[in-house]
OpenMM code with the backbone's topology and positions (N, CA, C; nanometers):
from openmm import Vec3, app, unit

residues = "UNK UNK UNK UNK UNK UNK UNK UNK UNK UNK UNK UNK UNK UNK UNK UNK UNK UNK UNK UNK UNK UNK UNK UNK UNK UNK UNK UNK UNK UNK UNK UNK UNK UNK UNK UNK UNK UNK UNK UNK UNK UNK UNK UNK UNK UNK UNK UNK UNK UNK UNK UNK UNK UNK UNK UNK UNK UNK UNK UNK UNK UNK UNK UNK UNK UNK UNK UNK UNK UNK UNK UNK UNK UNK UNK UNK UNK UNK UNK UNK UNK UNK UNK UNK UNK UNK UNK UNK UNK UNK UNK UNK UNK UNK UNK UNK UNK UNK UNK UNK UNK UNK UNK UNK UNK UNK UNK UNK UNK UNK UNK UNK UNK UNK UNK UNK UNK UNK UNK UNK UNK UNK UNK UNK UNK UNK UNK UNK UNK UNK UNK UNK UNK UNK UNK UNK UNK UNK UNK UNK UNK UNK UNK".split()
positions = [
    Vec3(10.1335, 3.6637, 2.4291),
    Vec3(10.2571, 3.5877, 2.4238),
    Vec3(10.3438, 3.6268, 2.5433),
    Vec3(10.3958, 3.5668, 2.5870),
    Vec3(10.4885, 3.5366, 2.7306),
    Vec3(10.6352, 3.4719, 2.6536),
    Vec3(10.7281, 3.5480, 2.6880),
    Vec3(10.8730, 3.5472, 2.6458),
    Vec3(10.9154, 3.4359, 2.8095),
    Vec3(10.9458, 3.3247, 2.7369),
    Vec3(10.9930, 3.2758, 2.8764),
    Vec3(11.1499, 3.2879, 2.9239),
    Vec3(11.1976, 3.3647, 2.8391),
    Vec3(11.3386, 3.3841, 2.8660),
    Vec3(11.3620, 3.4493, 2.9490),
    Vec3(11.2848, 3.5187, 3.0247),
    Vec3(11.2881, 3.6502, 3.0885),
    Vec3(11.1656, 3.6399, 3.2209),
    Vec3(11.1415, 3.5330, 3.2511),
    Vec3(11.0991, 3.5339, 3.3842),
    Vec3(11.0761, 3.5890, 3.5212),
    Vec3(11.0116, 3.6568, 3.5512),
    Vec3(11.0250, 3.6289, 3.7481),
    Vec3(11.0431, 3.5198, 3.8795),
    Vec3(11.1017, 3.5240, 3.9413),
    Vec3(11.2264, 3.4550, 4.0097),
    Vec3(11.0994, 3.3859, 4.1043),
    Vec3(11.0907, 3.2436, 4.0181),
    Vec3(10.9688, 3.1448, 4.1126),
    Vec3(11.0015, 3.1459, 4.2681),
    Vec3(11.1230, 3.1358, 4.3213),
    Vec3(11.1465, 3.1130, 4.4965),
    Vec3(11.0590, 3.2208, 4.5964),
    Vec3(11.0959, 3.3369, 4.5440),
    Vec3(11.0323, 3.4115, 4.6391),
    Vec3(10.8668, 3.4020, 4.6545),
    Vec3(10.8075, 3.4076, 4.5636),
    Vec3(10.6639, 3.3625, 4.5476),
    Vec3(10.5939, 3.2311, 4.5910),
    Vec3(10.6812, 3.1295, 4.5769),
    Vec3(10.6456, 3.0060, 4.6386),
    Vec3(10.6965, 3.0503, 4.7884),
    Vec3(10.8063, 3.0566, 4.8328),
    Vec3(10.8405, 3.1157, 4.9911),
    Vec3(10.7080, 3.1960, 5.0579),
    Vec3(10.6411, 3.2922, 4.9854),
    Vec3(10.5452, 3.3890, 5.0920),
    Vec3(10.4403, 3.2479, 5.0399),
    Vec3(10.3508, 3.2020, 4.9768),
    Vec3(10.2880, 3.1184, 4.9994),
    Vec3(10.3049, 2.9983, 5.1156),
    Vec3(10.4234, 2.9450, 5.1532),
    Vec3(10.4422, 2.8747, 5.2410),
    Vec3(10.4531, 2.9361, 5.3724),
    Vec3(10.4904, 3.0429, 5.3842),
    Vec3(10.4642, 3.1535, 5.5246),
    Vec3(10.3431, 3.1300, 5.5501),
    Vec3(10.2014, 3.1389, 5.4435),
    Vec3(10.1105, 3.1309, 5.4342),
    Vec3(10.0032, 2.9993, 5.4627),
    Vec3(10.1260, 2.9052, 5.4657),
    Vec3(10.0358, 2.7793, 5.4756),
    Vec3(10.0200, 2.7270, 5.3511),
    Vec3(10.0442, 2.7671, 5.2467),
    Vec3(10.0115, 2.7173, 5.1321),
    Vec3(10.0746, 2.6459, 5.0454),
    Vec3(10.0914, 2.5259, 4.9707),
    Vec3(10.1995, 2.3932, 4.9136),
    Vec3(10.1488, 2.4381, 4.7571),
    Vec3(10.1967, 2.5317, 4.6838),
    Vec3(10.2231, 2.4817, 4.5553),
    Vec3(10.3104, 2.4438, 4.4917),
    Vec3(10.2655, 2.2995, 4.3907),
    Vec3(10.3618, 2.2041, 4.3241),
    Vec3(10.2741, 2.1295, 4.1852),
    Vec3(10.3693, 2.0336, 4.1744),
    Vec3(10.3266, 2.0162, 4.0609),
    Vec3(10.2175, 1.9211, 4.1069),
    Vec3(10.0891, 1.8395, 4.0309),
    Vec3(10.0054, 1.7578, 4.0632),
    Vec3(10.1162, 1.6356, 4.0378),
    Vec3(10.0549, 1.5315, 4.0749),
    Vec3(10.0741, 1.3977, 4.1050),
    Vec3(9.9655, 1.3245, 3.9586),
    Vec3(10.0181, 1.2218, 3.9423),
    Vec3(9.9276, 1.1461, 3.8228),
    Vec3(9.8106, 1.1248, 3.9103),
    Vec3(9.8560, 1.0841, 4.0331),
    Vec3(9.7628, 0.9486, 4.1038),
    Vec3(9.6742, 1.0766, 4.1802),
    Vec3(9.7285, 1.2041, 4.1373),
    Vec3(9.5765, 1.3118, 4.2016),
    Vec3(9.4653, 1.3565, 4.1330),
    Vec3(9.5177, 1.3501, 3.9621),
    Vec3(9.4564, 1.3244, 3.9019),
    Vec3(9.2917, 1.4111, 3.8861),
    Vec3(9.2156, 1.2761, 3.9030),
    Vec3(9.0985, 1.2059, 3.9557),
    Vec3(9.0258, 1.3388, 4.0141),
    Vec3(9.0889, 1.3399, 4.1520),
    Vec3(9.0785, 1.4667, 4.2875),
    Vec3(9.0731, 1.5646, 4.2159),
    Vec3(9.1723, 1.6015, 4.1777),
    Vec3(9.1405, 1.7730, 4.1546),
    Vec3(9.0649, 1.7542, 4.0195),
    Vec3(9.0601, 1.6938, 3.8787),
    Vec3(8.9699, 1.7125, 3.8093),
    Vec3(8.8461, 1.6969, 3.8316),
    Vec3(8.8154, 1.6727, 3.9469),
    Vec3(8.6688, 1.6291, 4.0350),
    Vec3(8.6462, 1.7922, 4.0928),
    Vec3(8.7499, 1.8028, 4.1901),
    Vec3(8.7251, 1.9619, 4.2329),
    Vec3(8.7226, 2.0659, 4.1167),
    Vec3(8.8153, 2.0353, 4.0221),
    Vec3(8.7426, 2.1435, 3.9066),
    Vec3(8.6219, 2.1178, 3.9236),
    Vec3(8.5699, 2.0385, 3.8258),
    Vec3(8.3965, 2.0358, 3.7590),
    Vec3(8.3580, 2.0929, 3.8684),
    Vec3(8.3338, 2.0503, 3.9912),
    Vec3(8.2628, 2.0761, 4.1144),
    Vec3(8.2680, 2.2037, 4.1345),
    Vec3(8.4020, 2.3246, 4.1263),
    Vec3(8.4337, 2.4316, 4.1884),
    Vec3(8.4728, 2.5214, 4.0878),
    Vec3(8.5125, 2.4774, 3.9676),
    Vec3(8.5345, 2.6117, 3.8907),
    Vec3(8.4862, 2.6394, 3.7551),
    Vec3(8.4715, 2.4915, 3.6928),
    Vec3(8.3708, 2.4777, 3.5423),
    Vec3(8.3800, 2.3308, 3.5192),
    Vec3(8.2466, 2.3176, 3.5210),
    Vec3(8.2164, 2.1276, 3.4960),
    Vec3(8.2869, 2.0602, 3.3544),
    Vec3(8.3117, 2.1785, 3.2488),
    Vec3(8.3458, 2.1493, 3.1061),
    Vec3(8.4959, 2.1270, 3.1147),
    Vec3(8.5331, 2.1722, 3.2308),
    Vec3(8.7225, 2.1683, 3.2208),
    Vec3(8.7311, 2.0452, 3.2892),
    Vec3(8.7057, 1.9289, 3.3071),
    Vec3(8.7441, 1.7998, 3.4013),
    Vec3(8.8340, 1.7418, 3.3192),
    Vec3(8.7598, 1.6867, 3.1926),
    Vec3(8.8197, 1.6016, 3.0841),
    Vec3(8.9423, 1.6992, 3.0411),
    Vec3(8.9988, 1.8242, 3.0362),
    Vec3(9.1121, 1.8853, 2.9628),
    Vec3(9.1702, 1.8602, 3.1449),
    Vec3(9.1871, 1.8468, 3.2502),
    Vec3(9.2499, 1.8515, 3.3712),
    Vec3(9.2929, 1.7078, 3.3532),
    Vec3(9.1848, 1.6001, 3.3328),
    Vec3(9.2367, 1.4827, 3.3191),
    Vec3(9.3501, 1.4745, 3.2378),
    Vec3(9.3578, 1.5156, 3.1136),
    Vec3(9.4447, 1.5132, 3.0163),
    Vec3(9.5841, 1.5975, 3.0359),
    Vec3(9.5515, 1.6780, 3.1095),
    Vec3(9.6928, 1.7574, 3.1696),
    Vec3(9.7658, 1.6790, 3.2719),
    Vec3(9.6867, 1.5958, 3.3457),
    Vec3(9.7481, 1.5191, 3.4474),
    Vec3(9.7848, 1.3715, 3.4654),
    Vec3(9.7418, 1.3354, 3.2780),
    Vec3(9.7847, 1.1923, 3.2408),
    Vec3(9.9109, 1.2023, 3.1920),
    Vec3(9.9683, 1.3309, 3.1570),
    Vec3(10.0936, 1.3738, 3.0718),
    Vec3(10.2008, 1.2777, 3.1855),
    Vec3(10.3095, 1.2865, 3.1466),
    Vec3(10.4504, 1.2424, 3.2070),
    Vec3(10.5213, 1.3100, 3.1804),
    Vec3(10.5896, 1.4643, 3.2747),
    Vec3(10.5073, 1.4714, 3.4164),
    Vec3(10.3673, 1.5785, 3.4082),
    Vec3(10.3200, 1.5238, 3.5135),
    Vec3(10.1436, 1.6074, 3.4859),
    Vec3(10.2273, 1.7415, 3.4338),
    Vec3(10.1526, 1.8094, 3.3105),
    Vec3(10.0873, 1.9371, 3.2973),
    Vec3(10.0100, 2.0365, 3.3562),
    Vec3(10.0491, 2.0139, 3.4938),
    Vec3(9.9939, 2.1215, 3.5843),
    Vec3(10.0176, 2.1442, 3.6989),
    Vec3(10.0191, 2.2417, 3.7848),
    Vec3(10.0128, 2.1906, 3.9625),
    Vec3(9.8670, 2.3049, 4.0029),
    Vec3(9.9161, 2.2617, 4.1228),
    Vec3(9.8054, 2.2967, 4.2675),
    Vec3(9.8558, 2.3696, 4.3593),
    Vec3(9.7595, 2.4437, 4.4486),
    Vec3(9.7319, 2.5265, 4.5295),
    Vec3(9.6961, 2.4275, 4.6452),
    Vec3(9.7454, 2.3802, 4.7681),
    Vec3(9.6887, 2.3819, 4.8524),
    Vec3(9.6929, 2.4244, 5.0202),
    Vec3(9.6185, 2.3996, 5.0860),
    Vec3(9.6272, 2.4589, 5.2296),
    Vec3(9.6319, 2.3480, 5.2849),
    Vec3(9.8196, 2.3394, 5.3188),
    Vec3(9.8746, 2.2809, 5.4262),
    Vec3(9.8221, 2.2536, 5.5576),
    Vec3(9.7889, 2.1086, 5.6082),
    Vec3(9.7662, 2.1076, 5.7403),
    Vec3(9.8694, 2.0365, 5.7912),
    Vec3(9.9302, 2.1001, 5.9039),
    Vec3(10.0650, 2.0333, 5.9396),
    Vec3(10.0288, 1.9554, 6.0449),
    Vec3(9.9263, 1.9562, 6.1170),
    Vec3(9.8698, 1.8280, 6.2220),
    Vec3(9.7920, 1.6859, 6.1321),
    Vec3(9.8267, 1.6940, 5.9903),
    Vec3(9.8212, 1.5814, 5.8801),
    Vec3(9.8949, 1.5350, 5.8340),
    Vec3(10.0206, 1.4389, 5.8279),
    Vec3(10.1298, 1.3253, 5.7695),
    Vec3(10.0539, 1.3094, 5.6671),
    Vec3(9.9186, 1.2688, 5.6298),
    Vec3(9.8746, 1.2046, 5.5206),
    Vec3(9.9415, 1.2653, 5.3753),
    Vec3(9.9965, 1.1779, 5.2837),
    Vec3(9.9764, 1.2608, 5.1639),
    Vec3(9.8686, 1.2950, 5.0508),
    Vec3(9.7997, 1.2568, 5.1351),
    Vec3(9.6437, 1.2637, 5.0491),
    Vec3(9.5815, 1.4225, 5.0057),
    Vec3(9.5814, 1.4077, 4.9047),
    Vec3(9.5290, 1.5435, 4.8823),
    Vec3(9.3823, 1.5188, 4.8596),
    Vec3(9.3323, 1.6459, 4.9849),
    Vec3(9.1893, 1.6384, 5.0251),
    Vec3(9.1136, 1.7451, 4.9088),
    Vec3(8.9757, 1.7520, 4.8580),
    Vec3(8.9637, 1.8451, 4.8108),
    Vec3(8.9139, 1.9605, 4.8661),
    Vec3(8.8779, 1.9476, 4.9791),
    Vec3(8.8487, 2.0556, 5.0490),
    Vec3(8.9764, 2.1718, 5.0725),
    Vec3(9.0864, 2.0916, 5.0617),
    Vec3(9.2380, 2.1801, 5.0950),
    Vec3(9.2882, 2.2300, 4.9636),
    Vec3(9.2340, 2.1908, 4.8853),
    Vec3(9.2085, 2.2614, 4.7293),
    Vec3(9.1818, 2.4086, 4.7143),
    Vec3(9.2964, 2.5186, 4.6728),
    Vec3(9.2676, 2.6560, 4.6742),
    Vec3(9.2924, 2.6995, 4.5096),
    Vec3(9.3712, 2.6089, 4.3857),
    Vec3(9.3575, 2.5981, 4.2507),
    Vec3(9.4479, 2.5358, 4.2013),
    Vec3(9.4099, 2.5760, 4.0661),
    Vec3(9.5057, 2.4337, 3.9572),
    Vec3(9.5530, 2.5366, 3.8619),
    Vec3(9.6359, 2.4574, 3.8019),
    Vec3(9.6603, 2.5962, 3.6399),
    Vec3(9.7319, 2.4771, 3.5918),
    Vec3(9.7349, 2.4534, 3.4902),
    Vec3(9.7336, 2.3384, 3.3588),
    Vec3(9.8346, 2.4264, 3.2226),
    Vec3(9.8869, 2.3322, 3.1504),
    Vec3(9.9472, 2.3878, 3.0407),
    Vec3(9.9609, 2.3026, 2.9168),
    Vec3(10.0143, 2.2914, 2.8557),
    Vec3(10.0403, 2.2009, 2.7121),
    Vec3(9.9044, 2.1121, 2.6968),
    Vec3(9.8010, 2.1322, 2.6538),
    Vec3(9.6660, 2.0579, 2.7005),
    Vec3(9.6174, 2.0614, 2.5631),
    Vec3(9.5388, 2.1768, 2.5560),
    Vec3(9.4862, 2.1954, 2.4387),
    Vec3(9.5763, 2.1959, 2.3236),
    Vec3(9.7086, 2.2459, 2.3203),
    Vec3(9.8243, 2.2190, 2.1983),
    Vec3(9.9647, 2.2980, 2.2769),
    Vec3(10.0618, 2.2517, 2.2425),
    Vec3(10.1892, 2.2858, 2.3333),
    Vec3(10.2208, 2.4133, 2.3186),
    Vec3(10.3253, 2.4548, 2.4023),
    Vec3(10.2980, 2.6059, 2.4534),
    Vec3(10.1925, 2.6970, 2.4741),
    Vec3(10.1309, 2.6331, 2.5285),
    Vec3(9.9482, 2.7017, 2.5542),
    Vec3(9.8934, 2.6873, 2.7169),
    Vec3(9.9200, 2.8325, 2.8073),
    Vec3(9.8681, 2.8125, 2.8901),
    Vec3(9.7203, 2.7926, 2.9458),
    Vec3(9.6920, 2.7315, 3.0285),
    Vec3(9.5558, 2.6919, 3.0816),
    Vec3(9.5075, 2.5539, 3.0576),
    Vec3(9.3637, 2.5578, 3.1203),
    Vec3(9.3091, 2.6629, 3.1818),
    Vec3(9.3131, 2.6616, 3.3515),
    Vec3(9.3104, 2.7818, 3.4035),
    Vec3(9.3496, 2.7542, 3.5741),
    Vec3(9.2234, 2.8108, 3.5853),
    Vec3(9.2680, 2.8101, 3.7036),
    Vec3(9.1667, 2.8430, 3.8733),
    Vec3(9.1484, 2.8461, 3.9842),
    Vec3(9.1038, 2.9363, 4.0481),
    Vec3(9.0963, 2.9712, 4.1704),
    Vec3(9.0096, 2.9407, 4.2798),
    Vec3(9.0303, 2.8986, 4.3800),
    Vec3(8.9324, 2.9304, 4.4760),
    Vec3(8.8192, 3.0716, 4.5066),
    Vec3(8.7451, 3.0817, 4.4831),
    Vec3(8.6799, 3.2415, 4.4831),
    Vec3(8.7602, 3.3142, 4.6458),
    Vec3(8.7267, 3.2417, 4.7338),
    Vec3(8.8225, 3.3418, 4.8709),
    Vec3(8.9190, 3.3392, 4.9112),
    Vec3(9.0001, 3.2665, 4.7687),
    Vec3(9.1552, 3.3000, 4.7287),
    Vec3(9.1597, 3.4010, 4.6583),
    Vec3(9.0511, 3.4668, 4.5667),
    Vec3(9.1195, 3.5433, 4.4715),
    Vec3(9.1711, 3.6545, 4.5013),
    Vec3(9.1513, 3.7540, 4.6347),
    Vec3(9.2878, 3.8693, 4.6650),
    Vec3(9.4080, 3.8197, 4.7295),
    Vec3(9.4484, 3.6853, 4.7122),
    Vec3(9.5497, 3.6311, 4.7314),
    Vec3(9.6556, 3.6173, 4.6320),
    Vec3(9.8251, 3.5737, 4.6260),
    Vec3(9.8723, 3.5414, 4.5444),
    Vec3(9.8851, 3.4279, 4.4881),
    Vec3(9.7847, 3.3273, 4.4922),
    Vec3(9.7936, 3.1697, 4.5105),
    Vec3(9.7687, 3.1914, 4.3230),
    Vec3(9.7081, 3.2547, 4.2612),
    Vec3(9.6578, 3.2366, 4.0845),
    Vec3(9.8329, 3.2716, 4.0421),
    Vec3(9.8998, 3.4075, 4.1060),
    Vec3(10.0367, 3.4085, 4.0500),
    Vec3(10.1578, 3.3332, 4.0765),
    Vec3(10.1295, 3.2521, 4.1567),
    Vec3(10.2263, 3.1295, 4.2078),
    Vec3(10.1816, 3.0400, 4.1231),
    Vec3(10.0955, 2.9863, 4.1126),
    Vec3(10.0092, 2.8812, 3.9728),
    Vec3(10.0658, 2.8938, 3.8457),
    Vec3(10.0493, 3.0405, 3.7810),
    Vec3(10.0888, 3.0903, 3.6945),
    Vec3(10.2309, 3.0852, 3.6622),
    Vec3(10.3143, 3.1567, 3.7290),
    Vec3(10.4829, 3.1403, 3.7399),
    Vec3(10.5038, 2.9746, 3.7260),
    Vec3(10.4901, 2.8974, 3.7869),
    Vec3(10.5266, 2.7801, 3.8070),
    Vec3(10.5481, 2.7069, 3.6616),
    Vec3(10.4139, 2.7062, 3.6232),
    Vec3(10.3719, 2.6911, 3.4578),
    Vec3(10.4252, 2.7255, 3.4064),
    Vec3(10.4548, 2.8810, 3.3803),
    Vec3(10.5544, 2.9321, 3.3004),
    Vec3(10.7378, 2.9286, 3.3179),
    Vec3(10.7441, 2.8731, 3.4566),
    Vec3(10.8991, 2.8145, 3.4628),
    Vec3(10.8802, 2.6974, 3.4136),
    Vec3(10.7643, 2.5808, 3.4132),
    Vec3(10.7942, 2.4695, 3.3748),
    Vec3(10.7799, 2.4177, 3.2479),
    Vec3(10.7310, 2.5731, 3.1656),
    Vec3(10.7450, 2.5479, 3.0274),
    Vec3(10.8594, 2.5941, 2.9517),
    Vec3(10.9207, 2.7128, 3.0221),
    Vec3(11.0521, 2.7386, 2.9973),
    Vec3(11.1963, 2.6391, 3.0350),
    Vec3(11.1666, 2.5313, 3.1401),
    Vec3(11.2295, 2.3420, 3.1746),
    Vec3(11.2005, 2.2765, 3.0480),
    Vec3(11.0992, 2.3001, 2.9995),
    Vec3(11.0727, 2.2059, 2.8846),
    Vec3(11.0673, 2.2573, 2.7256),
    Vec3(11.1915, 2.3942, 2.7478),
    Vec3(11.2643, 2.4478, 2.6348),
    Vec3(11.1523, 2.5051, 2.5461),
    Vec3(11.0207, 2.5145, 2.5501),
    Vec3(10.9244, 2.6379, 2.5262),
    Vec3(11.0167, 2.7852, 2.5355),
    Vec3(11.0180, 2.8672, 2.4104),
    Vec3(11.0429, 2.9973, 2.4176),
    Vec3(10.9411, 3.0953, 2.4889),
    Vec3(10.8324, 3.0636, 2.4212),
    Vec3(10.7382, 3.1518, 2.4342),
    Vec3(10.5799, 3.0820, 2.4655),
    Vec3(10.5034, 3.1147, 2.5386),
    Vec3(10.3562, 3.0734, 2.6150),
    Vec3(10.2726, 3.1759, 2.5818),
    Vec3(10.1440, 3.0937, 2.5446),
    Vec3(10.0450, 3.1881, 2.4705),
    Vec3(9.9549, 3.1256, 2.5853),
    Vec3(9.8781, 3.3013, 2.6141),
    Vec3(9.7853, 3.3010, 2.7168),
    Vec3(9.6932, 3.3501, 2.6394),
    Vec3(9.5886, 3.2213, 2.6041),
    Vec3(9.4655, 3.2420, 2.4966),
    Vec3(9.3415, 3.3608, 2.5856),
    Vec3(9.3593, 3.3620, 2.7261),
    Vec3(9.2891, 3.4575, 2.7615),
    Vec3(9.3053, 3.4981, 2.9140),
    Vec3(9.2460, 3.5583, 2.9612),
    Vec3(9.2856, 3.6107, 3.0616),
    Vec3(9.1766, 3.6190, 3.2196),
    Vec3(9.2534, 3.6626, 3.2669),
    Vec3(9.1114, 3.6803, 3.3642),
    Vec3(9.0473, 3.5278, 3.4687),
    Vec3(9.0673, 3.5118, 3.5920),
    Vec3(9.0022, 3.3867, 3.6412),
    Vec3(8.9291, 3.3437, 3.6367),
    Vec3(8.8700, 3.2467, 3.7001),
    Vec3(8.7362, 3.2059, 3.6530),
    Vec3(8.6858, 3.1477, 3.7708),
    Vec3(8.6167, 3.1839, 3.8607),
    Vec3(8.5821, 3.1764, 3.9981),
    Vec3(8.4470, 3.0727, 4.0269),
    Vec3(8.4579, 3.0128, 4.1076),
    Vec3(8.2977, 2.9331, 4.1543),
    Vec3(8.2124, 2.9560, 4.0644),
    Vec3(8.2118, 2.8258, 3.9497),
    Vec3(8.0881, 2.8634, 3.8122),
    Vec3(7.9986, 2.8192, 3.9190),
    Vec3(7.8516, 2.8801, 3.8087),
    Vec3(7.7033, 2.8805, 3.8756),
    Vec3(7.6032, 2.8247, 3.7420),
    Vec3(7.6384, 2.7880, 3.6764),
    Vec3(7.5694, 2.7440, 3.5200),
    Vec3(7.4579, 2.6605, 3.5785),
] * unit.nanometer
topology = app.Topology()
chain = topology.addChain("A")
for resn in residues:
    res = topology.addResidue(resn, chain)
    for name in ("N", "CA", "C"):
        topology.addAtom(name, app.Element.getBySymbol(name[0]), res)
């Protein structure tokens, strides 16, 4: 259980990610598609359909990790620029997950920027408390 009353201060964490090159935010409906594609593909084929469902919500139930290219205007999110996702209210409300990482993200802070975000945006949406059914990332499945 996660007390959301009592938070760590999302700015600074999103700030060193963007030093970094890195845009985390919330997903887009219309991305959808993309990143529940880069799940199956990159972190577990069984999580697509619960990503879909996090990102049909109004507003999506989740954001993203990605690596900014600033010689790109496009707003297209590529999946190759895909570094993770982290999802929430999915399986039943106040319930984080499930996220994920890029595997040669993981000594990075890109999973605790994911994380925070979620948990500020469940504490926006007057959630006391977030249950983290488990722990631990879940890196490039191989099934």
């Amino acid at each position: 259980m996660v007390n959301l009353r009592v938070l760590r201060d999302l700015e600074p964490v999103l700030e060193e990610q963007r030093a970094n090159g890195v845009e985390v935010r919330r997903a887009r409906e219309s991305e959808g598609n993309v990143i529940a594609e880069w799940v199956r593909a990159n972190i577990n084929p069984n999580w697509r359909v619960v990503c879909e469902v996090a990102f049909e919500q109004t507003p999506p139930a989740g954001f993203i990790a990605y690596k900014k290219n600033p010689a790109d205007e496009s707003l297209d999110l590529l999946p190759e620029n895909i570094l993770g996702f982290a999802c929430y209210d999915v399986v039943t409300k106040g319930v984080f997950g499930p996220s994920g990482v890029r595997e040669d993200q993981q000594e990075t802070d890109v999973g605790t920027a994911l994380l925070l975000c979620c948990m500020h945006a469940m504490a926006e949406e007057e959630h006391l408390e977030a249950v983290i059914g488990w722990s631990g990332m879940t890196v490039g499945y191989s099934g």
